[in-house]
C-alpha positions as CSV (number, residue, x, y, z in Angstrom):
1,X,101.7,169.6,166.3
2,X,99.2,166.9,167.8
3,X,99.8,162.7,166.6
4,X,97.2,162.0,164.3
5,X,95.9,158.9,165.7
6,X,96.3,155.8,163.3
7,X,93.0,153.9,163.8
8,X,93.6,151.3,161.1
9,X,96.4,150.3,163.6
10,X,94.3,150.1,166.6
11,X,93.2,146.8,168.0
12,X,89.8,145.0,166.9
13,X,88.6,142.1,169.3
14,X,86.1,141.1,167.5
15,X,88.7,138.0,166.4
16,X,88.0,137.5,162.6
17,X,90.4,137.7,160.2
18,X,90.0,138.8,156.6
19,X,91.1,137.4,153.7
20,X,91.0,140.2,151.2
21,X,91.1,144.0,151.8
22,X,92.2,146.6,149.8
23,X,91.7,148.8,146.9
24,X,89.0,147.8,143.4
25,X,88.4,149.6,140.4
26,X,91.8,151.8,140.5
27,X,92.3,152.9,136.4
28,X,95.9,153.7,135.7
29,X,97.8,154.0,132.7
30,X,100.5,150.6,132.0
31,X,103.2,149.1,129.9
32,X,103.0,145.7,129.3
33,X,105.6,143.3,127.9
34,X,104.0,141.1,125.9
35,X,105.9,138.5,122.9
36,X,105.8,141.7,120.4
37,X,107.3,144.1,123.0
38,X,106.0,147.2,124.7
39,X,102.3,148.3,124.9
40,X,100.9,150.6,126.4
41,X,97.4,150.4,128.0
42,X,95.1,151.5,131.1
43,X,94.4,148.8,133.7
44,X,91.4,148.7,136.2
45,X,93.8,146.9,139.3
46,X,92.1,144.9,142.4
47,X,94.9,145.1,145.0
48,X,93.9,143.4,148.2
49,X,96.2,141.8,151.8
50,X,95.0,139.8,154.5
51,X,94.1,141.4,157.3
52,X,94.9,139.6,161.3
53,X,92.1,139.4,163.5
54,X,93.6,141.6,165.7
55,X,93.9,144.2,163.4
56,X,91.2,147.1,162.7
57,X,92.1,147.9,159.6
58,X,94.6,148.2,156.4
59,X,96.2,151.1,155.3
60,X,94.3,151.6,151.7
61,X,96.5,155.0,150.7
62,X,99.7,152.3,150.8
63,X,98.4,150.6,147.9
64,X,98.0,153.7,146.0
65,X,101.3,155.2,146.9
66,X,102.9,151.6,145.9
67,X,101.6,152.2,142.2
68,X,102.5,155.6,142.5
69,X,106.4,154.7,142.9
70,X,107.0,151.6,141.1
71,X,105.8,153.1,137.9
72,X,107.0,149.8,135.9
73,X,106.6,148.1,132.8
74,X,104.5,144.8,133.5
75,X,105.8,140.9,132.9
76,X,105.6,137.8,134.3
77,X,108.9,138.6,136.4
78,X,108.3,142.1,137.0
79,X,104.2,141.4,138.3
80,X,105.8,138.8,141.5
81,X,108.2,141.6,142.1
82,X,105.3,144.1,142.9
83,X,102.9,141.7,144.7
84,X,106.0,140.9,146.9
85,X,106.7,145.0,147.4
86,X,102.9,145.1,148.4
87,X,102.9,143.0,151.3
88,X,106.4,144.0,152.3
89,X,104.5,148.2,152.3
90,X,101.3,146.5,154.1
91,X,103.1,144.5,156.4
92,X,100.7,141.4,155.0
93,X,101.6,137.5,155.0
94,X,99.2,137.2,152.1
95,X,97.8,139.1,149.1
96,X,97.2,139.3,145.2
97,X,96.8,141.9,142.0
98,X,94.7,141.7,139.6
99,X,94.8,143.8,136.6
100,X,92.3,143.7,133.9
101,X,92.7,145.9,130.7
102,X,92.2,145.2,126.5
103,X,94.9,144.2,124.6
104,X,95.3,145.0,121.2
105,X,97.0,142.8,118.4
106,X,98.1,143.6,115.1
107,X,96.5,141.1,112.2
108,X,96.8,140.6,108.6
109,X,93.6,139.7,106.4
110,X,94.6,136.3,104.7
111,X,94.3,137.1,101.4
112,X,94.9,141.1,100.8
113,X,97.1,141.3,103.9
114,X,95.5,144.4,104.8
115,X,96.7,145.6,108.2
116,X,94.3,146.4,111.2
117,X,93.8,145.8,115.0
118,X,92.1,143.3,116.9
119,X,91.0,143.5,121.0
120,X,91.3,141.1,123.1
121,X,90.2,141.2,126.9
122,X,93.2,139.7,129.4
123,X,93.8,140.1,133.2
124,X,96.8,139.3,134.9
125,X,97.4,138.4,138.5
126,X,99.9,137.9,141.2
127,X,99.2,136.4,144.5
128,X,101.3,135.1,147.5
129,X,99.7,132.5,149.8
130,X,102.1,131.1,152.4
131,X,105.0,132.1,151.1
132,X,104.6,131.2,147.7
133,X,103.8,132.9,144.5
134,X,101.1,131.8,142.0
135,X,100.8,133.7,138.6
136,X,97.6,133.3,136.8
137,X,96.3,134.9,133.1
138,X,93.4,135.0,131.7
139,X,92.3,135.8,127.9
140,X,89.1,136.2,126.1
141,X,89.6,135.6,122.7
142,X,86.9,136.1,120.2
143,X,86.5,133.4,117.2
144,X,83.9,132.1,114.6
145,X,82.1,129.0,115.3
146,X,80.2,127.3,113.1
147,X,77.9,124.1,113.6
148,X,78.4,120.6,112.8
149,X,74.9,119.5,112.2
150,X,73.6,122.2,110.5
151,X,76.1,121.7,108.0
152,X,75.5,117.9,107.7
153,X,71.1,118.3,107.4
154,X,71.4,121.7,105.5
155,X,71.2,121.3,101.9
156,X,73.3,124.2,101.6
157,X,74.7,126.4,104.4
158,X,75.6,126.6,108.1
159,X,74.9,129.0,110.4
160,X,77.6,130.0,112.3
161,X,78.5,132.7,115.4
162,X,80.8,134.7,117.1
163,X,82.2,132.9,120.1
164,X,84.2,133.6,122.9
165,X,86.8,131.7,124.5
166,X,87.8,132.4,127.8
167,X,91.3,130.5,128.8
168,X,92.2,131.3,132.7
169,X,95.3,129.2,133.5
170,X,98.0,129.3,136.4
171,X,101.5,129.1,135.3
172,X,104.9,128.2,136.6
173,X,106.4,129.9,134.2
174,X,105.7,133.0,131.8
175,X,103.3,132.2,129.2
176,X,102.5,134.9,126.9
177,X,99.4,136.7,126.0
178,X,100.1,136.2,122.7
179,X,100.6,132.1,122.7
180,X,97.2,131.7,124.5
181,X,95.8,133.7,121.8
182,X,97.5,131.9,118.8
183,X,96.5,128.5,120.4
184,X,92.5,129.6,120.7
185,X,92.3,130.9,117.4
186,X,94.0,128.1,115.7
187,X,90.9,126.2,116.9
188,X,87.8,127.9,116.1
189,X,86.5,127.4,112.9
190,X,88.3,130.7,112.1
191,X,89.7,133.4,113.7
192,X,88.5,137.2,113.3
193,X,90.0,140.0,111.8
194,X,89.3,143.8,112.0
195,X,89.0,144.5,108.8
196,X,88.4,142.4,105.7
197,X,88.2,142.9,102.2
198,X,85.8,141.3,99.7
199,X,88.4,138.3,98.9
200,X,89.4,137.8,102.6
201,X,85.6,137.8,103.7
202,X,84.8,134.8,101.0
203,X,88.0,133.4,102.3
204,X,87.3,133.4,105.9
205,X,83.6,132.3,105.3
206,X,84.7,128.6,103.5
207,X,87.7,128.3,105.9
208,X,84.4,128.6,108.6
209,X,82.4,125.9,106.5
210,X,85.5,123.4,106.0
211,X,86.2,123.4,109.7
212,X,83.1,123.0,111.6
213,X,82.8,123.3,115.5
214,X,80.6,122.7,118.3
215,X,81.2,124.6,121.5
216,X,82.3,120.9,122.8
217,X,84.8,120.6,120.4
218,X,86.1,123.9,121.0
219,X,86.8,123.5,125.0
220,X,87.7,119.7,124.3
221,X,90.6,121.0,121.5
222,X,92.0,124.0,123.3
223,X,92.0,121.8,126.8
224,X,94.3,119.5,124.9
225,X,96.6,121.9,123.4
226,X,96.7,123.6,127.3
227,X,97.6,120.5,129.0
228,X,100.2,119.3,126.8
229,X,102.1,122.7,128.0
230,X,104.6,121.3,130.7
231,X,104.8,125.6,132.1
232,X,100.7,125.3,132.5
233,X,99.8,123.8,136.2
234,X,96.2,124.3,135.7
235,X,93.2,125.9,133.3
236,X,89.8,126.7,132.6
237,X,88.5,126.4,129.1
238,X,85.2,127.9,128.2
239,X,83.6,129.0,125.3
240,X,80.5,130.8,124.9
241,X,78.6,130.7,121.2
242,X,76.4,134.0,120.8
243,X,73.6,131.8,118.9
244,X,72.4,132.7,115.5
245,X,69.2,131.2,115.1
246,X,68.6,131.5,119.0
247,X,68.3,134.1,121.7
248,X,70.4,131.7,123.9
249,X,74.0,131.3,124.0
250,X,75.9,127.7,124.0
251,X,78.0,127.4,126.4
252,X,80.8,124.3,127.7
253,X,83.9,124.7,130.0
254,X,86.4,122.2,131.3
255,X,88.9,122.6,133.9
256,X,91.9,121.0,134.7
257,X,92.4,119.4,137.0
């Protein structure tokens, strides 16, 4: 039988390296570890390497074939162990994983307890630069927001939104999905439910008008929560307000540092 002839491995002189290369938009089913245990989910995974300048190209069916075999339930522990199998299989001094996929929580209304899920939108990732390992998580969690001074000039009623916070934060240490969301919705005017019943709706509508936000005072109060976390290295706060009485959004973000 004739050598195939490996071309990705084949010299390029065209002396520029690359700093990402790899696979995007690859779906496959996961099992994340998350504070409540085991869920199971389907990610859409960016899985890139550097490339040398002497080198033509990566070998793009090794990243595949590396998801194919590990197979494994996803942590903070167990998402370093696969970037570090990546480059060992690509034969890479650099590289990262994304994975991006909805998470869903369990929630009781406040005042029937009535049980129903919530989504949430988080990606994890994994990258090794130099040597060393940076973890990174990001959560989108949706809250109501409702505004300061049209409560104060009002003579009665506010109008309030849907909002969404976005936290993106690099970690020394695991932080769960579930503690970023807990810390978000503790400072919206109120958080959201999937399904409410006549008594939980009045409730969650006066817990909105007793606790008023602006989108400032959203980013400024989850910043401060973030940065009093000792496991949290960095962050990004931002929070979009899907206006009521505009066709614009509001919109604020902080990052630290």
């Amino acid at each position: 039988m004739d050598t195939i002839a490996d071309v990705q491995s084949s010299v390029d002189k065209r002396n520029m390296p690359i700093n990402q290369v790899g696979v995007k938009g690859l779906r496959l089913p996961l099992c994340i570890i998350s504070a409540a245990g085991e869920q199971h989910t389907v990610a859409d995974l960016t899985m890139t390497v550097s490339l040398p300048a002497e080198q033509k190209g990566t070998h793009m069916s090794r990243f595949i074939e590396l998801m194919q075999e590990q197979q494994c339930n996803i942590d903070f522990a167990a998402l370093q162990q696969l970037t570090i199998a990546m480059l060992q299989k690509l034969q890479a001094k650099a590289g990262k994983i994304s994975m991006r996929f909805p998470f869903f929580r369990r929630k009781q209304a406040p005042v029937t307890a009535i049980s129903s899920l919530l989504d949430y939108e988080v990606m994890l990732s994994g990258e090794i630069q130099a040597g060393v390992y940076q973890h990174s998580l990001q959560v989108i969690i949706p809250v109501t927001s409702l505004c300061p001074c049209s409560k104060e000039i009002s003579a009665y009623g506010a109008h309030n939104q849907r909002s969404h916070v976005t936290v993106t934060l690099v970690s020394t240490e695991a932080v769960t999905i579930e503690e970023i969301i807990d810390l978000v919705e503790q400072e919206g005017s109120c958080q959201l439910y999937g399904l409410l019943k006549r008594p939980d709706e009045k409730y969650v509508t006066e817990y909105a008008y007793d606790n008023p936000k602006f989108v400032e005072d959203m980013v400024r109060d989850v910043a401060t929560a973030l940065k009093a976390d000792a496991r949290i290295q960095s962050f990004t706060v931002e929070s979009e307000n899907f206006e009521s009485i505009h066709n614009h959004s509001a919109y604020a973000l902080i990052q630290y540092p």
